[in-house]
KOLTI-324422 format. One record per residue (C-alpha): residue number from 1; x, z, y. Coordinates in nm, 3 decimals, always signed. Layout:
site nr = NUM; u = X; w = Z; v = Y
...
! end
This chain:
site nr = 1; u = -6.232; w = -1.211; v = +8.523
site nr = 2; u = -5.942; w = -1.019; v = +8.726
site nr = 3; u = -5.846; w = -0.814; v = +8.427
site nr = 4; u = -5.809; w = -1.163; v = +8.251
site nr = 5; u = -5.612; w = -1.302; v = +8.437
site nr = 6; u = -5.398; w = -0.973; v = +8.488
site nr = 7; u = -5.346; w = -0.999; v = +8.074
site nr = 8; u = -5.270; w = -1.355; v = +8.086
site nr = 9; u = -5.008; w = -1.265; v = +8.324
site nr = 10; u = -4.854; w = -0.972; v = +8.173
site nr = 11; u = -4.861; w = -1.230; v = +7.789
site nr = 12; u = -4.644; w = -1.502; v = +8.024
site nr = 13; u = -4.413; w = -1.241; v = +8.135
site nr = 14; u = -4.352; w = -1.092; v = +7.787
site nr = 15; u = -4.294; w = -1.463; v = +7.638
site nr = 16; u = -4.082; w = -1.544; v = +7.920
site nr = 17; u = -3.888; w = -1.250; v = +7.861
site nr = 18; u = -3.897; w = -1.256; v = +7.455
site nr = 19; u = -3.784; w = -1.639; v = +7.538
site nr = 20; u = -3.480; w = -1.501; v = +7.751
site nr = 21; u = -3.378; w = -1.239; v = +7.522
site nr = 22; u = -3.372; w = -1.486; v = +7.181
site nr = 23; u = -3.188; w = -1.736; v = +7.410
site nr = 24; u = -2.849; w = -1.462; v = +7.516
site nr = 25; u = -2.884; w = -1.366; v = +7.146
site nr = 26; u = -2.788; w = -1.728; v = +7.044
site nr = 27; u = -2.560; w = -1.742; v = +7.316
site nr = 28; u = -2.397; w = -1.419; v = +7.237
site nr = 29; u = -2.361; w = -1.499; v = +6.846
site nr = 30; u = -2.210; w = -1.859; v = +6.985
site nr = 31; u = -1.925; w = -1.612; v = +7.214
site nr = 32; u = -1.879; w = -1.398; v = +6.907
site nr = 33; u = -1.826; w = -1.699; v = +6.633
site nr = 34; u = -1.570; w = -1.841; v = +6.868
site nr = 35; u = -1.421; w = -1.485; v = +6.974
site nr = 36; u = -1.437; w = -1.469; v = +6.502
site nr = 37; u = -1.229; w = -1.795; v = +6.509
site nr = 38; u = -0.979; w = -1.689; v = +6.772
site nr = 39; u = -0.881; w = -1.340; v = +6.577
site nr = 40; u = -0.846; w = -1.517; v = +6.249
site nr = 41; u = -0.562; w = -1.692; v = +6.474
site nr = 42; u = -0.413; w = -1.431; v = +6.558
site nr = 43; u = -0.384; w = -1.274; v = +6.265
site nr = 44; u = -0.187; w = -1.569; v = +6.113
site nr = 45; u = +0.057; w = -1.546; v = +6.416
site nr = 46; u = +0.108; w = -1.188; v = +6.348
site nr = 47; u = +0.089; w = -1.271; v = +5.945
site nr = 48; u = +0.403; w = -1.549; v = +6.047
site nr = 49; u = +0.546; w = -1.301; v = +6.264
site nr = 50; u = +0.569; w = -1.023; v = +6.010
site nr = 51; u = +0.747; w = -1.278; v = +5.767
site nr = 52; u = +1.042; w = -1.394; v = +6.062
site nr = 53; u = +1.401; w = -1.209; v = +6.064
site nr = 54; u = +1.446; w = -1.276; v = +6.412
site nr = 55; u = +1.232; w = -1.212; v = +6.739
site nr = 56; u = +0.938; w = -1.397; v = +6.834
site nr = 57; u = +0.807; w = -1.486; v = +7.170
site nr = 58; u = +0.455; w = -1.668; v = +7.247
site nr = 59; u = +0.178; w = -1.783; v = +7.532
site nr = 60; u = -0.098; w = -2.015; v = +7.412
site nr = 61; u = -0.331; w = -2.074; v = +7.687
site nr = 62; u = -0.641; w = -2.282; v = +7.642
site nr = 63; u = -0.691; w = -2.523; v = +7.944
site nr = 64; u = -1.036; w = -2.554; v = +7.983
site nr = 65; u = -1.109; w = -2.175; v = +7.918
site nr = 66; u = -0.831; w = -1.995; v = +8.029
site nr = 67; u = -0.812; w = -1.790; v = +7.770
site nr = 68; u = -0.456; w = -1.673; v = +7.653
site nr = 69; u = -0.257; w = -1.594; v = +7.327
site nr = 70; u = +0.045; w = -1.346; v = +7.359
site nr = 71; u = +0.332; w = -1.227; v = +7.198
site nr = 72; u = +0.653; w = -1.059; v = +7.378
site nr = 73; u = +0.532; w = -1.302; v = +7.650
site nr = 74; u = +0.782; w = -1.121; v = +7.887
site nr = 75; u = +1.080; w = -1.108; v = +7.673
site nr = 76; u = +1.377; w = -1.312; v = +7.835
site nr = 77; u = +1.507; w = -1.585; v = +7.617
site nr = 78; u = +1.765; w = -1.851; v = +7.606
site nr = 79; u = +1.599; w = -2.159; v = +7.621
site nr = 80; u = +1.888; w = -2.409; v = +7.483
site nr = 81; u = +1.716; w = -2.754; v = +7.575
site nr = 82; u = +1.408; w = -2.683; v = +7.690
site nr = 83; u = +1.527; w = -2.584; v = +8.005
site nr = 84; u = +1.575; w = -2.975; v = +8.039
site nr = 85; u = +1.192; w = -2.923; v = +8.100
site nr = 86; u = +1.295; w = -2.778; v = +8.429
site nr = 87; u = +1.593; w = -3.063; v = +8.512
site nr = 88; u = +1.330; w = -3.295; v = +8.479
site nr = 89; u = +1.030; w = -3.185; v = +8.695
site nr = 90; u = +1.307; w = -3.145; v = +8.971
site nr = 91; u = +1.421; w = -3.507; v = +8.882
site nr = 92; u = +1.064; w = -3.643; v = +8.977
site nr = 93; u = +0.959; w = -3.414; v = +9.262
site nr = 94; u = +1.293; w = -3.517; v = +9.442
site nr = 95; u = +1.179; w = -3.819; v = +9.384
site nr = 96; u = +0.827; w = -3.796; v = +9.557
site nr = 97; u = +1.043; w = -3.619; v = +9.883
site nr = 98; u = +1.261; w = -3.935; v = +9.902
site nr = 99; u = +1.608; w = -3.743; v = +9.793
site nr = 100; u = +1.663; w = -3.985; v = +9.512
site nr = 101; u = +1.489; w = -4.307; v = +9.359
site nr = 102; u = +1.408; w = -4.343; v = +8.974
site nr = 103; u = +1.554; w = -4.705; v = +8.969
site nr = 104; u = +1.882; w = -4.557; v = +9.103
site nr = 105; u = +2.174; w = -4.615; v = +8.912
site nr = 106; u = +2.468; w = -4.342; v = +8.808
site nr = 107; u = +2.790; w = -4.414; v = +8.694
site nr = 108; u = +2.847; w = -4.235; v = +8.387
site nr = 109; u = +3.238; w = -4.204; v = +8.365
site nr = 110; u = +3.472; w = -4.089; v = +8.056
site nr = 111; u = +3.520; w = -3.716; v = +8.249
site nr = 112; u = +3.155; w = -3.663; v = +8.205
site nr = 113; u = +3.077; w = -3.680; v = +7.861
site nr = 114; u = +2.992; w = -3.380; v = +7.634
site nr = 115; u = +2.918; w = -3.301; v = +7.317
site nr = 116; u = +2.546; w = -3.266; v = +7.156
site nr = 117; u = +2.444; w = -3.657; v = +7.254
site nr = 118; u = +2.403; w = -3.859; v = +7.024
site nr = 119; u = +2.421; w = -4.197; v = +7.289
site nr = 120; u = +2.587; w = -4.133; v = +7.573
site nr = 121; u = +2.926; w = -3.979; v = +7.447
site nr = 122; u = +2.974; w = -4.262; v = +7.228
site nr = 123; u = +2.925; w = -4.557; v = +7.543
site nr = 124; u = +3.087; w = -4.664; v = +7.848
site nr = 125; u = +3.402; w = -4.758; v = +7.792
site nr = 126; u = +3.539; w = -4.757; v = +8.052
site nr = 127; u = +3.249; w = -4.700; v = +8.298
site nr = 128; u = +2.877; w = -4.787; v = +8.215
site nr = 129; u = +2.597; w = -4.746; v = +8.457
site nr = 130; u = +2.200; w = -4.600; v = +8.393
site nr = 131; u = +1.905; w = -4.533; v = +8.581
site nr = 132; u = +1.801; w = -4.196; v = +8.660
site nr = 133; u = +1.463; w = -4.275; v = +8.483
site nr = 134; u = +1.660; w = -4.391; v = +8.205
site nr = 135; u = +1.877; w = -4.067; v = +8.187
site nr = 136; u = +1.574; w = -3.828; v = +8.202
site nr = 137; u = +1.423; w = -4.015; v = +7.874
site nr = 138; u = +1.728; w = -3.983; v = +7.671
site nr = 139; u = +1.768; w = -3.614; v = +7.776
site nr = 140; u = +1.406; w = -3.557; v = +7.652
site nr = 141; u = +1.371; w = -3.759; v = +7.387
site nr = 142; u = +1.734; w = -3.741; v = +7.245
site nr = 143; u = +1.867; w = -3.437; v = +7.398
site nr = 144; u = +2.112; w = -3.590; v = +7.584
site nr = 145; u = +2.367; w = -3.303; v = +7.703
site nr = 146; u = +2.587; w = -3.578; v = +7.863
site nr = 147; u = +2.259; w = -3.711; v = +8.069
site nr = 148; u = +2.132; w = -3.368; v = +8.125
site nr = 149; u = +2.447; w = -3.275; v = +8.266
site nr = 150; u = +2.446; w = -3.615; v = +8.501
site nr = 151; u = +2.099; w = -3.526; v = +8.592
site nr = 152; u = +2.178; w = -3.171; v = +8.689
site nr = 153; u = +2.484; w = -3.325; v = +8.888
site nr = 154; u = +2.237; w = -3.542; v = +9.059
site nr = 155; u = +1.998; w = -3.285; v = +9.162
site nr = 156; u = +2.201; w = -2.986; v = +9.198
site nr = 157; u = +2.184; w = -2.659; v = +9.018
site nr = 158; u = +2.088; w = -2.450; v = +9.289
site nr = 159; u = +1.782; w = -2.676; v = +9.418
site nr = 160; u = +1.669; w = -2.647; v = +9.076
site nr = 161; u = +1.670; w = -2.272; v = +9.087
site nr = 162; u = +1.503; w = -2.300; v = +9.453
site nr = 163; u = +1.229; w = -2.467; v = +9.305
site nr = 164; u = +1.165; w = -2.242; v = +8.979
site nr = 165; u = +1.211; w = -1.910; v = +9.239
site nr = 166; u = +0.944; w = -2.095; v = +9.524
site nr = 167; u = +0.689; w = -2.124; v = +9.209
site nr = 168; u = +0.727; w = -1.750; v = +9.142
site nr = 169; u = +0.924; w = -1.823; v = +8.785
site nr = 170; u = +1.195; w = -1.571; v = +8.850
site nr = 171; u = +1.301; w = -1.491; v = +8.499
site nr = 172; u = +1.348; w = -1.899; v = +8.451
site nr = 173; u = +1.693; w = -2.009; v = +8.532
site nr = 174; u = +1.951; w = -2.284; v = +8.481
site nr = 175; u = +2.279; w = -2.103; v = +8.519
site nr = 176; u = +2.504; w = -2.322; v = +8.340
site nr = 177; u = +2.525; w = -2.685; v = +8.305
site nr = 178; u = +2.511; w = -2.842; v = +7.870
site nr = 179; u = +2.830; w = -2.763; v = +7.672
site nr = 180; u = +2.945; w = -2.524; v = +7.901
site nr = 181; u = +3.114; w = -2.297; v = +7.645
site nr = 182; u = +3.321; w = -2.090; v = +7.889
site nr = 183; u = +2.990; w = -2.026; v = +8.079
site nr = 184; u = +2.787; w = -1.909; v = +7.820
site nr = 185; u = +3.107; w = -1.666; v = +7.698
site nr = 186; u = +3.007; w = -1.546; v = +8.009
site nr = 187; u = +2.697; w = -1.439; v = +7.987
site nr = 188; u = +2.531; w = -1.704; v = +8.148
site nr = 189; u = +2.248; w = -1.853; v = +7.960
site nr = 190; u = +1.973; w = -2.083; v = +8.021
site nr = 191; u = +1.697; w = -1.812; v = +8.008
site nr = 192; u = +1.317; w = -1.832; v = +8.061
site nr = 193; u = +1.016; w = -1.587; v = +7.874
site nr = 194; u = +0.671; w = -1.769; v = +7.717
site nr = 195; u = +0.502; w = -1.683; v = +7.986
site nr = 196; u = +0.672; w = -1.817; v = +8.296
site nr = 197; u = +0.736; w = -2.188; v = +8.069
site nr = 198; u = +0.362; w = -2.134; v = +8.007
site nr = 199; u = +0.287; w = -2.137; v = +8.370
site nr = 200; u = +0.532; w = -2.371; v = +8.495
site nr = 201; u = +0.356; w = -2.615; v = +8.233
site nr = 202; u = -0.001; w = -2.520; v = +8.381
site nr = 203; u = +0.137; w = -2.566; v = +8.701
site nr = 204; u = +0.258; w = -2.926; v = +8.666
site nr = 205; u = -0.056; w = -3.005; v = +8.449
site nr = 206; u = -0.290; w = -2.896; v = +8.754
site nr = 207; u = -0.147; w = -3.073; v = +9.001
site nr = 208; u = -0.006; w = -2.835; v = +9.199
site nr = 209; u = +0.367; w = -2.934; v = +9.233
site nr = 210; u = +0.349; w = -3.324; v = +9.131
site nr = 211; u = +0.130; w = -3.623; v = +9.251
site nr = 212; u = -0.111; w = -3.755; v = +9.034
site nr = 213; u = +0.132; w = -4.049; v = +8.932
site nr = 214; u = +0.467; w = -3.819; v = +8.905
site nr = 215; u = +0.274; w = -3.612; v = +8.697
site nr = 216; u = +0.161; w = -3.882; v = +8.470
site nr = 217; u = +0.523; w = -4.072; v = +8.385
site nr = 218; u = +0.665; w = -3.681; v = +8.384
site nr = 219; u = +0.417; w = -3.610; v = +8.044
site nr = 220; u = +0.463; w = -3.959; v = +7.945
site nr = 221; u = +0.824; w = -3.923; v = +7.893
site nr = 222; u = +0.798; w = -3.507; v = +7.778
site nr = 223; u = +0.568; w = -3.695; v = +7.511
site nr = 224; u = +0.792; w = -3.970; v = +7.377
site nr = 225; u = +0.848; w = -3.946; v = +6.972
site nr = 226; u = +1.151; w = -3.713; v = +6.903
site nr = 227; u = +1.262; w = -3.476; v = +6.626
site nr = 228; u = +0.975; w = -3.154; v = +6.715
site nr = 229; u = +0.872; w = -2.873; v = +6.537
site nr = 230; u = +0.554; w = -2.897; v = +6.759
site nr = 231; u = +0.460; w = -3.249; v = +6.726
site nr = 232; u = +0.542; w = -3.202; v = +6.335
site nr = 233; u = +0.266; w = -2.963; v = +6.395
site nr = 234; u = -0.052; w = -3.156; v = +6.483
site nr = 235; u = -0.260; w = -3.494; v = +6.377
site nr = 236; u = -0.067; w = -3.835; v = +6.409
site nr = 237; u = -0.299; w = -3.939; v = +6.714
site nr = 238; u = -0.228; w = -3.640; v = +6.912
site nr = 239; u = -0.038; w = -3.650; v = +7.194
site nr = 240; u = +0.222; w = -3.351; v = +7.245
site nr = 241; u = +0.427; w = -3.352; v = +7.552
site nr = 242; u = +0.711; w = -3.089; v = +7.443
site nr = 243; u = +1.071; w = -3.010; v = +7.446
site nr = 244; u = +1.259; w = -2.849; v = +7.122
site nr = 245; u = +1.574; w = -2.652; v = +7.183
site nr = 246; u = +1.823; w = -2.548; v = +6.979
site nr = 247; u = +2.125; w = -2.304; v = +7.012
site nr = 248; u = +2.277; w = -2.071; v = +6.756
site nr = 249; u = +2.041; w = -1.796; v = +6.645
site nr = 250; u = +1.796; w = -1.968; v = +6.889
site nr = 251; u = +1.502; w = -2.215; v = +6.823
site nr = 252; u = +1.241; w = -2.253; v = +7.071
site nr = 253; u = +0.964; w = -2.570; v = +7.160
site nr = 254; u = +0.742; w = -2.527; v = +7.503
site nr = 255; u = +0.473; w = -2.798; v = +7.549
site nr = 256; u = +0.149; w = -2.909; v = +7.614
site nr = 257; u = -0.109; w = -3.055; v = +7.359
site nr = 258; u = -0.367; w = -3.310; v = +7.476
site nr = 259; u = -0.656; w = -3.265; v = +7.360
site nr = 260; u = -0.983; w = -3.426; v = +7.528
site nr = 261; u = -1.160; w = -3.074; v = +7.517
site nr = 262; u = -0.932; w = -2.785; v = +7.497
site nr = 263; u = -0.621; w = -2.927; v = +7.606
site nr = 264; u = -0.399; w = -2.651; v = +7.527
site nr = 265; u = +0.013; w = -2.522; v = +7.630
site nr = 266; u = +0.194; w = -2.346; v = +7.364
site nr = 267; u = +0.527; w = -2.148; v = +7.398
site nr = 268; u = +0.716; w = -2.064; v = +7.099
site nr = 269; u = +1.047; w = -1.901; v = +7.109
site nr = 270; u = +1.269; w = -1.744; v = +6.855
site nr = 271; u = +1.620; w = -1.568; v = +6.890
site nr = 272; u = +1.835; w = -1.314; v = +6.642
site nr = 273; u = +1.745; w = -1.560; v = +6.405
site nr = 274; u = +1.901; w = -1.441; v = +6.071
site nr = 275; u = +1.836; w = -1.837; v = +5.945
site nr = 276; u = +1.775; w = -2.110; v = +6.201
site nr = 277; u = +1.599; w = -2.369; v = +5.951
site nr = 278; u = +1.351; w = -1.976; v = +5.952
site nr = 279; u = +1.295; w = -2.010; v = +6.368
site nr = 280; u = +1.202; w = -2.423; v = +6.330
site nr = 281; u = +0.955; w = -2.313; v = +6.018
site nr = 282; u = +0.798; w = -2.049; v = +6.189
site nr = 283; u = +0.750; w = -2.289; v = +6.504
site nr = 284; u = +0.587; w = -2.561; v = +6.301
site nr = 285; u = +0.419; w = -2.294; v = +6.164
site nr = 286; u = +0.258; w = -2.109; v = +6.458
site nr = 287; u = +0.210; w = -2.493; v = +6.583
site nr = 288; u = +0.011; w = -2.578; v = +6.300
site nr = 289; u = -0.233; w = -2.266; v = +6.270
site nr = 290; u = -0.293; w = -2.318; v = +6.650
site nr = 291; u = -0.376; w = -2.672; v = +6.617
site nr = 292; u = -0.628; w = -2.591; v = +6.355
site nr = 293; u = -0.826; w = -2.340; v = +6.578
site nr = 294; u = -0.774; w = -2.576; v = +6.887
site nr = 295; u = -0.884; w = -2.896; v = +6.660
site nr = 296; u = -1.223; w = -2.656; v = +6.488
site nr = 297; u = -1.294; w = -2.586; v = +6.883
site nr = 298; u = -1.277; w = -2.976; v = +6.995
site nr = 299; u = -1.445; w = -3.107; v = +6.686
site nr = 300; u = -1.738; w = -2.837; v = +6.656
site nr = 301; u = -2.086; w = -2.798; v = +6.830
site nr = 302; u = -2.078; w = -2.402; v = +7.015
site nr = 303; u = -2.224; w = -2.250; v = +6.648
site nr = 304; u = -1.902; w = -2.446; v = +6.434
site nr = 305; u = -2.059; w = -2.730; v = +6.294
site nr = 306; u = -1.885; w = -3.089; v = +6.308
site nr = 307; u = -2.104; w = -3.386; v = +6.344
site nr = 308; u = -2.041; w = -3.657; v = +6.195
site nr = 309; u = -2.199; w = -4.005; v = +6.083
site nr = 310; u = -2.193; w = -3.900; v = +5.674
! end
């Protein structure tokens, strides 16, 4: 009777452990389809970075794994507008400390009009008043340099530096204000690598420099409709909160993609660009092979297949 029971056992122990072992196999061939999937990625980034006559620069992170994506992710480059991603998260945490108001109104005044806007240069004759809120969405969504510049006027230069340095970005920088030709003769640029724009986008997305509500409006506006390699790049019902920039020999587009799964921040940058219409194409390009991995992912059970009601 003992030794029965003593076989009984041991047959329980070797089914549990058969059980355990077929179990971590499926689990393990899940890992490995996805780990498949992500080098297939990769090896149309490098196929589309092989094709550019420029230099590339890259940091994909998926938000709800953590895993990353990089290429030349330390490189300094000039950012062109999307250092306006900077301008504005100062804009709205000055705004939660009580420095400034959203509603508040700024004269915009002949002296303070630029170039590269396709609004504000051509209004306010002879003085025309706007909200800051109302600056900060024509600076995202149209580029504004003339409200950029107001905005940076507003805020100040140097606390936006203070801010990027307290976060640990130290290779992100606003060192001259838009238009500034003399400036940029002079070396100084508007400079920031993949990863630190990667992280400074995490950053904001977690929580950990905005308030739940500042955080909201501040992707709400980075997401309004505007001329964007990356939200060229994706599905017509996906939101992309991004912002393009543009310089000579310079194309670059930092921003996050929301999707309900694997929300994900990509960080495309380009300079020594031989052809410029090249550094939006490759963009669009990287932007579109990474949405097709990200949208497989958020569509597919762990072993790839897509459910669906046909």
């Amino acid at each position: 009777m003992a030794n029965c029971f003593k076989n009984r056992k041991a047959a329980f122990i070797i089914l549990v452990a058969l059980l355990m072992i077929s179990i971590s196999a499926d689990l393990l061939s899940a890992d490995n389809k996805a780990n498949l999937l992500e080098k297939r990625l990769i090896g149309e980034i490098k196929s589309i970075d092989d094709q550019l006559d420029g230099l590339l620069g890259l940091a994909i992170k998926d938000l709800s794994t953590g895993r990353t994506i990089f290429v030349n992710e330390n490189e300094v480059f000039p950012q062109a507008s999307s250092i306006k991603i900077a301008v504005l998260l100062e804009v709205f945490k000055q705004a939660e400390e009580g420095q400034l108001k959203l509603d508040e109104f700024i004269n915009l005044t002949p002296e303070a009009k630029v170039g590269g806007g396709l609004i504000l240069a051509y209004l306010g004759y002879p003085s025309l008043k706007m909200s800051i809120r109302d600056l900060a969405v024509l600076m995202v969504v149209l580029s504004d340099n003339t409200a950029t510049n107001l905005l940076i006027d507003r805020v100040g230069m140097k606390s936006i530096n203070n801010r990027l340095k307290s976060l640990g970005l130290n290779e992100t920088r606003l060192q001259r204000k838009m238009m500034d030709v003399k400036a940029a003769e002079e070396g100084r640029e508007n400079i920031s690598t993949p990863l630190e724009m990667m992280t400074l986008l995490e950053k904001i997305y977690k929580g950990q420099i905005l308030s739940s509500a500042s955080r909201q409006e501040f992707f709400n506006i980075l997401a309004l409709p505007k001329d964007s390699p990356l939200q060229q790049a994706v599905a017509e019902d996906v939101v992309v909160a991004d912002k393009p920039g543009e310089l000579e020999a310079v194309r670059c587009d930092s921003g996050l993609v929301f999707l309900k799964k694997h929300p994900y921040i990509i960080c495309v940058m380009t300079t020594y660009l031989k052809s410029e219409a090249e550094g939006n194409a490759t963009i669009k390009k990287i932007g579109q092979a990474a949405f097709s991995y990200f949208d497989r992912l958020e569509r597919s059970s762990e072993y790839g297949r897509i459910v669906s009601e046909k």
